[in-house]
C-alpha positions in Angstrom: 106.8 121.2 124.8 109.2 119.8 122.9 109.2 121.1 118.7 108.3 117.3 117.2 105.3 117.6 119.9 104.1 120.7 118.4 104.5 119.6 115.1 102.7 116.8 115.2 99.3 118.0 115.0 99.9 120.4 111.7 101.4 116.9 109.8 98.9 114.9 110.7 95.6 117.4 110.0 97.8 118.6 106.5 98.0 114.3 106.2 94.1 114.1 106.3 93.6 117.2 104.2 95.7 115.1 101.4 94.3 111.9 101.7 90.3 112.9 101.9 90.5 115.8 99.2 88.2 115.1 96.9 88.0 114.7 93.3 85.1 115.2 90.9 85.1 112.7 88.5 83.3 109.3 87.9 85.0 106.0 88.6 87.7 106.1 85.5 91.3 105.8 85.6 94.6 107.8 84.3 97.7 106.7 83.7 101.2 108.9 83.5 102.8 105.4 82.5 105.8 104.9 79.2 103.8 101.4 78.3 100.5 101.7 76.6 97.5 99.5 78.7 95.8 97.4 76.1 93.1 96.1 78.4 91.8 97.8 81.4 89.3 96.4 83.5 87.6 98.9 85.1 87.8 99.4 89.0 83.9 98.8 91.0 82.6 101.3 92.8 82.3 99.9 96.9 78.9 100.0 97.6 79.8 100.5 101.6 82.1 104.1 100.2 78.8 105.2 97.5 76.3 104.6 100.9 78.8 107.0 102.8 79.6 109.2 99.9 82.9 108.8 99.7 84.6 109.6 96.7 87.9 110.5 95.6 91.6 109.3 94.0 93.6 105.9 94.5 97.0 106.3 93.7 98.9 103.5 92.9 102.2 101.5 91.5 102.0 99.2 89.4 105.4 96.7 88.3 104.1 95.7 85.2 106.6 92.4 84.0 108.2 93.1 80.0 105.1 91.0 78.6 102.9 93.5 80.1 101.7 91.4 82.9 101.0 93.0 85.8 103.6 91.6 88.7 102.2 93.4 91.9 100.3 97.0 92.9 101.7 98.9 95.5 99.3 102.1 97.2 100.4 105.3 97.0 97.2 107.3 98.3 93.9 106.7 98.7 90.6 106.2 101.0 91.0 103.1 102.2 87.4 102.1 101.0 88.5 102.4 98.0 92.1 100.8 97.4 91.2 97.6 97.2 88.8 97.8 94.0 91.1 100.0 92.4 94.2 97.2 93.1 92.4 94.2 92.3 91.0 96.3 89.1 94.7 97.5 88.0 96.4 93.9 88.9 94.1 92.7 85.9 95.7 95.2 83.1 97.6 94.4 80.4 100.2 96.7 79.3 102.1 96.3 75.7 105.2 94.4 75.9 108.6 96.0 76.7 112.3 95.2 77.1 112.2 95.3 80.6 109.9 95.1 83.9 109.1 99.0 84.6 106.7 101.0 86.6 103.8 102.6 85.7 101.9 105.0 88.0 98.0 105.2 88.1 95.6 107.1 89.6 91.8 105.5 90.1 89.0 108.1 90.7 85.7 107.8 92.3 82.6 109.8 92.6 79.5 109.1 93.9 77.9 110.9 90.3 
């Protein structure tokens, strides 16, 4: 068997490890971004993902336009559940205006508390 072939199976179980760890926290939001959000709207917990107990962290991209518009969300990581409430809840920010179009990164967590 062939080294890639062997491989394969440690990736993709480290992969899963990664992108179901949880994280204990409520549905809230942090930001490691140089722009200051002025208005957050906050992301909805699924109800399919709280039924199933599924909880955990969305990362996400956001390229937020110099008036502090936000142009478009790009996932990073995340239970697929979850993404889309955490994207359509970021896509409504508004950040504080800046010179230029930058991007911020975000990280939406859910738990089932």
């Amino acid at each position: 068997m062939n080294t890639l072939m062997r491989r394969a199976p440690v990736a993709l179980f480290v992969a899963l490890i990664l992108f179901f760890a949880p994280v204990h926290s409520g549905a809230q939001d942090s930001t490691d971004v140089a722009r200051k959000v002025l208005i957050k709207t906050p992301a909805v917990y699924p109800t399919l993902a709280q039924s199933m107990n599924i909880h955990g962290v969305v990362k996400l991209e956001a390229r937020v336009l110099p008036n502090g518009t936000v142009k478009s969300v790009d996932v990073k990581g995340g239970h697929p559940l979850l993404t889309q409430s955490a994207v359509t809840a970021v896509g409504h920010w508004k950040f504080e205006p800046a010179s230029h179009e930058t991007k911020e990164q975000v990280e939406i967590k859910f738990d089932s508390q």
